[in-house]
C-alpha positions as CSV (number, residue, x, y, z in Angstrom):
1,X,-65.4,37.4,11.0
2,X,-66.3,36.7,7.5
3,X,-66.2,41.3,6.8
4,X,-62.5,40.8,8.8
5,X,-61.1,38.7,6.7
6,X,-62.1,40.5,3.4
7,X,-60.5,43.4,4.4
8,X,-57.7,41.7,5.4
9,X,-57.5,40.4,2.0
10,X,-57.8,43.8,0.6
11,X,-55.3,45.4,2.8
12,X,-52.8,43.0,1.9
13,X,-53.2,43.8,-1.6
14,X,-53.5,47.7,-1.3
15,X,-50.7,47.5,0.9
16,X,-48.3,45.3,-1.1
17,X,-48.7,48.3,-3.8
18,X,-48.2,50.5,-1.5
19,X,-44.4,48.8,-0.2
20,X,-43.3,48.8,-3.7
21,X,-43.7,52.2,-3.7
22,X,-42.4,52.6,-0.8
23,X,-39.0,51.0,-1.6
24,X,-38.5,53.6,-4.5
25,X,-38.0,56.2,-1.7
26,X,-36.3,54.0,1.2
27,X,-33.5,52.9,-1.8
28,X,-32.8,56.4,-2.5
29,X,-32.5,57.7,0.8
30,X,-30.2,55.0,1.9
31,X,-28.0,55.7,-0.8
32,X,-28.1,59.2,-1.0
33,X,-29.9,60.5,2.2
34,X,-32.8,62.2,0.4
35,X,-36.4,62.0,-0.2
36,X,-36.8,62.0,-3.9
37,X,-40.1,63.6,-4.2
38,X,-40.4,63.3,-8.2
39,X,-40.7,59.4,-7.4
40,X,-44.5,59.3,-6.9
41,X,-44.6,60.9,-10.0
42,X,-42.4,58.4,-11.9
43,X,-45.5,56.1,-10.2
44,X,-48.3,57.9,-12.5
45,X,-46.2,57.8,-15.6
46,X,-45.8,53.7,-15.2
47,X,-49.8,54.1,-15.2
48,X,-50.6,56.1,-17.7
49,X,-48.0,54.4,-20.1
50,X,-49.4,51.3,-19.3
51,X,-52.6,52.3,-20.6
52,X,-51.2,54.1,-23.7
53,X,-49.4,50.8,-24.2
54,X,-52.1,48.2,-23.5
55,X,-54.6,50.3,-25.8
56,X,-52.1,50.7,-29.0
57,X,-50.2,47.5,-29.3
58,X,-53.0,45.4,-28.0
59,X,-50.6,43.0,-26.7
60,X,-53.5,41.1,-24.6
61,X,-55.4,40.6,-28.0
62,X,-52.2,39.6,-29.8
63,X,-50.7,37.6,-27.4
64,X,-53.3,36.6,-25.1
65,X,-53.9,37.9,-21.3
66,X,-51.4,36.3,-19.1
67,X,-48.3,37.2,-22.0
68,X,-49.9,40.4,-22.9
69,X,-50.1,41.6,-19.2
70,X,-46.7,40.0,-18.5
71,X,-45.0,42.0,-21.6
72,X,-47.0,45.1,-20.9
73,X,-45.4,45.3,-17.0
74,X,-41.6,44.8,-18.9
75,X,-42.4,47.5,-20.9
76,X,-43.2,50.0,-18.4
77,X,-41.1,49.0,-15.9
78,X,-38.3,49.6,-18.5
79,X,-39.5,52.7,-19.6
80,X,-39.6,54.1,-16.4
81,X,-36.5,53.3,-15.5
82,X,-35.0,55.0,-18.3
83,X,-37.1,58.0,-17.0
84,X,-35.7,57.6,-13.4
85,X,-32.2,57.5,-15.1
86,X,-32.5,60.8,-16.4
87,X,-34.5,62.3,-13.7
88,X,-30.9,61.1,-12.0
89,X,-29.3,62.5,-14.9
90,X,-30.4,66.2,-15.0
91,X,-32.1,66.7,-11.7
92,X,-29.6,65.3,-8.8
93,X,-26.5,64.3,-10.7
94,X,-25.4,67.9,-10.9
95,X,-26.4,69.0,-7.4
96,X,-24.4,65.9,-5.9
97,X,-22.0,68.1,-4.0
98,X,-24.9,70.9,-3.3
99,X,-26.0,71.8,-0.2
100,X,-28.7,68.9,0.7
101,X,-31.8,71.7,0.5
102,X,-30.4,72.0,-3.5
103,X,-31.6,68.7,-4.0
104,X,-34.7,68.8,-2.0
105,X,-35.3,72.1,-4.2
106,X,-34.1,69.9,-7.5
107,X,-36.4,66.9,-6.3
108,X,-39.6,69.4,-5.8
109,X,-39.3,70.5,-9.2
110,X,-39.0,67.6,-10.8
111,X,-42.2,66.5,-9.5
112,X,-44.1,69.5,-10.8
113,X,-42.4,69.3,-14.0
114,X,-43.1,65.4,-14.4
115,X,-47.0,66.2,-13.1
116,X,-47.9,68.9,-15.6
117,X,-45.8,67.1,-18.2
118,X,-48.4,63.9,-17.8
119,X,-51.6,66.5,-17.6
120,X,-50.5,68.3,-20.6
121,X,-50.1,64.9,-22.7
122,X,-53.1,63.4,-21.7
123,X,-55.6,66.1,-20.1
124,X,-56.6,66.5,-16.8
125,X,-59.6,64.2,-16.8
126,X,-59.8,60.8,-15.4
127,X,-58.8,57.8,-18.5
128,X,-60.4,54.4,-17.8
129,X,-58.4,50.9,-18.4
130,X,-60.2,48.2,-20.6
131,X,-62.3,46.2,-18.4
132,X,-61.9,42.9,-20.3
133,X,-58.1,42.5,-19.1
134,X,-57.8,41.1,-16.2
135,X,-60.4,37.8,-15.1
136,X,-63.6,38.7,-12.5
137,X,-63.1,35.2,-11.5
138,X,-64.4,35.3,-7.5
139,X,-62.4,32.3,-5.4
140,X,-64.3,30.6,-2.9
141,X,-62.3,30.2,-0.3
142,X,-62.7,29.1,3.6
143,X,-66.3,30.7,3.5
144,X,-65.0,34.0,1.6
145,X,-65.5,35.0,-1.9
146,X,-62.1,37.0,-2.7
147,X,-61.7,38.0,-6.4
148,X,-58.7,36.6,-8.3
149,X,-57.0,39.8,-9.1
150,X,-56.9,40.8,-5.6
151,X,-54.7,37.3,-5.1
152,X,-52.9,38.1,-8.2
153,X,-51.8,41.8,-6.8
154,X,-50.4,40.8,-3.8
155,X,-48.5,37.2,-5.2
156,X,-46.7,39.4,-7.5
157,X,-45.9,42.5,-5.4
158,X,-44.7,39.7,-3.1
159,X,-42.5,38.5,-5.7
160,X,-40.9,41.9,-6.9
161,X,-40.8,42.6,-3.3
162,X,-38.7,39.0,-2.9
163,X,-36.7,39.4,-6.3
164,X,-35.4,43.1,-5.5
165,X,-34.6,41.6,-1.2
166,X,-32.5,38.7,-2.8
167,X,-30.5,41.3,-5.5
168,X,-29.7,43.3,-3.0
169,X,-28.5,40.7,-0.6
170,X,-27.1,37.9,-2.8
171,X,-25.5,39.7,-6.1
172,X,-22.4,41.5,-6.4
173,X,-24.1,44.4,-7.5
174,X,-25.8,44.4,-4.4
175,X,-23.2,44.5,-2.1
176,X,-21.7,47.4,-3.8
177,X,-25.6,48.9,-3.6
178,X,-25.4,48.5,0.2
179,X,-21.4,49.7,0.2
180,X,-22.2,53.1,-1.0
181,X,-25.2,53.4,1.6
182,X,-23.2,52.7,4.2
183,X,-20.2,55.2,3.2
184,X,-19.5,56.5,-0.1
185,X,-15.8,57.5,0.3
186,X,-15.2,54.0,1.6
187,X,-17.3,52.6,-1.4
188,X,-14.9,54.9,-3.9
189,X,-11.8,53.5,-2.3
190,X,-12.7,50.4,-2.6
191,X,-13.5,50.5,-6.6
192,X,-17.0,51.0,-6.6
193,X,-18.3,53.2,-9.1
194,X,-20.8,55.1,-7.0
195,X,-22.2,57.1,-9.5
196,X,-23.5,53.9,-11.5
197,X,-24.4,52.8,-8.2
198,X,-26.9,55.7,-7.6
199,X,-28.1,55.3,-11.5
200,X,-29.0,51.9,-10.6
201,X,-31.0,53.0,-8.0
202,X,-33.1,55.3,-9.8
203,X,-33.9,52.8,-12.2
204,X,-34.5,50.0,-9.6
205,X,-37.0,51.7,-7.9
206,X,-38.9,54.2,-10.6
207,X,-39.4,50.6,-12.3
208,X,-40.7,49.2,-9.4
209,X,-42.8,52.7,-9.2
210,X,-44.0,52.1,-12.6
211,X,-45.0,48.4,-12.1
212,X,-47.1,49.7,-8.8
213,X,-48.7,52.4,-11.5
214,X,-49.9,49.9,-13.9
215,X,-51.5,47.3,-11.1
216,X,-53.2,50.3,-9.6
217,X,-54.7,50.8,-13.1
218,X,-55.2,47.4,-13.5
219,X,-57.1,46.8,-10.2
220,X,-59.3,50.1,-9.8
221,X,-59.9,50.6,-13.6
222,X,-58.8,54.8,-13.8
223,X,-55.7,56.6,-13.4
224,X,-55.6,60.6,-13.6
225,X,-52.3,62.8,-13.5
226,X,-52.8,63.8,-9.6
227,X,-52.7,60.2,-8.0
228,X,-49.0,60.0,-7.8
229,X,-49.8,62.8,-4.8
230,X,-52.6,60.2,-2.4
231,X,-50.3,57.0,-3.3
232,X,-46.6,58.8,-3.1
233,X,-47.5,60.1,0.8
234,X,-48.7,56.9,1.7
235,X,-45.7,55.3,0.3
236,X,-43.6,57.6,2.3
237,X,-45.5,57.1,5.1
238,X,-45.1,53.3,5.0
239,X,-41.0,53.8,4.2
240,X,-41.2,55.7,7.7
241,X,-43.4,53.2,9.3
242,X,-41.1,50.5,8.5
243,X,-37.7,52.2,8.8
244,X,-37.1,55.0,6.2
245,X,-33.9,53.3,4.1
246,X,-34.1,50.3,5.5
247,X,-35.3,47.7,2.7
248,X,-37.6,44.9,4.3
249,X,-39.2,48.1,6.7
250,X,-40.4,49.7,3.2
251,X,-42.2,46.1,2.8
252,X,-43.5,45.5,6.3
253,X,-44.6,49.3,6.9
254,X,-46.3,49.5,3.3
255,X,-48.3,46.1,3.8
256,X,-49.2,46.9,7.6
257,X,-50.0,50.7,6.4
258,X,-53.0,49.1,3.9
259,X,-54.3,46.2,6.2
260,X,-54.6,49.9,8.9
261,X,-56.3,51.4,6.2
262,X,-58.8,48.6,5.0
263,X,-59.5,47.9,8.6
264,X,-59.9,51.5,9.8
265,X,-62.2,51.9,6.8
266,X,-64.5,48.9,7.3
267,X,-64.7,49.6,11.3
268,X,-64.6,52.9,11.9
269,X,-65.1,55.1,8.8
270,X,-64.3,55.4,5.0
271,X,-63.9,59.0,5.2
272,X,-61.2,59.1,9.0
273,X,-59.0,56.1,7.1
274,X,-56.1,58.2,6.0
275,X,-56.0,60.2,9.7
276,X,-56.6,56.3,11.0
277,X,-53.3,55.3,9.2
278,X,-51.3,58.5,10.3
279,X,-52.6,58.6,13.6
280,X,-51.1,54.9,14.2
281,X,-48.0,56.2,12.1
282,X,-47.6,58.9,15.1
283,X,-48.0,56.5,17.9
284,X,-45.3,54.0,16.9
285,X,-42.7,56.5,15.8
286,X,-43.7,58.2,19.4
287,X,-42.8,54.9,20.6
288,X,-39.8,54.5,18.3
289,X,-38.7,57.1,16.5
290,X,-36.8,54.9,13.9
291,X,-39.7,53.2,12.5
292,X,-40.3,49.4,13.2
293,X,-37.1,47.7,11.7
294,X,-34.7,50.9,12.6
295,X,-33.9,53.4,9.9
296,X,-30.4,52.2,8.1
297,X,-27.4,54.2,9.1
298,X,-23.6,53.7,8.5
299,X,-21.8,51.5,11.1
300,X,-19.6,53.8,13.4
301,X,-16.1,52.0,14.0
């Protein structure tokens, strides 16, 4: 019981990284009806300028862990946005009224681009965070000894997870967000700019990307310029699990994808955890085909 647990612990906090990624690809999609492939990519640059940021401002030192972290994850998250502008910019913008394989194409490319781009900049070996930023602190709770990052990883996934639900539900800007998903010509004739719209959603998501990045880096200690591959299909695979465009299925499918994983791992075998998570990814969309919470689609009248 005491082994269950742990890895329940772990899988909650693998998989709470794993639904912010997730909701990069499930925002686009309902918006735009396309997989943006460059997106796990826009992932490994949030981790790799986290560490370029953490090791040459030394905000931790300046301003102490909790503020340092705390700046450090504005940072990237901005910057990454800015890149998920411009990926928006000059990869999609111009293919808008393309045939759809144009932008799977565009997308494809990006990725590669963005991928070799991070390899050529900081080589092709693996890069190690500082190991003094984050507390080993082990909480002893209810029998179980569960280390105080693993907590902190899944209280603030849960909270960007909860922050980006109530935008999208409560603000203005969120209504128009789930206007143009719905139907963009209604969206246009209504006053919405739809084109900021999309923008906004390549920055809302890349920056949740990037946030994802640095905690991975955080967490496990190493980043290198391929990881954006393992952590971008599972993040897929949890936005289909849950609903592919449909915003609280991203959450649910990428937190119930890890707890599959850390389970399947701890019961069964390390090495069959990945075919563990897809083979229960096959069964329920077997069972039904939109993913647990239904995949979002426009309201026929």
């Amino acid at each position: 019981m005491e082994q269950f647990f742990q890895q329940l612990t772990n899988g909650l906090a693998v998989g709470s990284i794993y639904a912010l990624i997730a909701l990069g690809y499930t925002m686009v999609y309902g918006v735009l009806k396309l997989i943006n492939f460059a997106h796990s990519d826009l992932f490994t640059l949030g981790a790799y300028l986290g560490l370029t940021l953490l090791t040459s401002m030394s905000l931790t030192d300046r301003l102490g862990p909790v503020w340092g972290v705390l700046i450090l994850a504005v940072m990237v998250m901005g910057f990454v946005a800015l890149a998920g502008a411009l990926l928006d910019r000059v990869a999609y913008r111009p293919l808008r009224e393309s045939p759809r394989l144009s932008a799977v194409v565009s997308a494809l490319g990006a990725s590669i681009f963005l991928q070799n781009t991070v390899m050529l900049i900081y080589g092709a070996r693996l890069l190690v965070y500082p190991s003094n930023i984050l507390p080993k602190t082990v909480l002893h709770l209810f029998g179980l000894d569960i280390p105080l990052v693993r907590i902190l990883v899944l209280c603030v996934s849960l909270i960007m997870m909860t922050g980006l639900y109530l935008f999208i539900q409560k603000t203005r800007i969120g209504t128009a967000i789930r206007a143009a998903a719905i139907d963009q010509g209604a969206a246009r004739l209504m006053g919405i700019d739809v084109n900021r719209v999309i923008l906004l959603v390549f920055m809302l998501g890349p920056s949740l990307g990037g946030a994802a990045g640095l905690m991975v880096g955080l967490y496990y200690g190493q980043v290198n310029f391929t990881m954006g591959w393992g952590y971008g299909l599972k993040a897929f695979t949890a936005a289909i699990l849950g609903g592919i465009g449909n915003i609280p299925g991203a959450m649910v499918g990428g937190i119930l994808l890890g707890v599959i994983e850390a389970m399947g791992a701890a019961y069964l075998s390390f090495a069959w955890k990945d075919a563990i998570a897809f083979l229960v990814l096959i069964l329920i969309l077997i069972v039904r085909p939109t993913g647990l919470l239904g995949e979002r689609v426009a309201e026929k009248v």
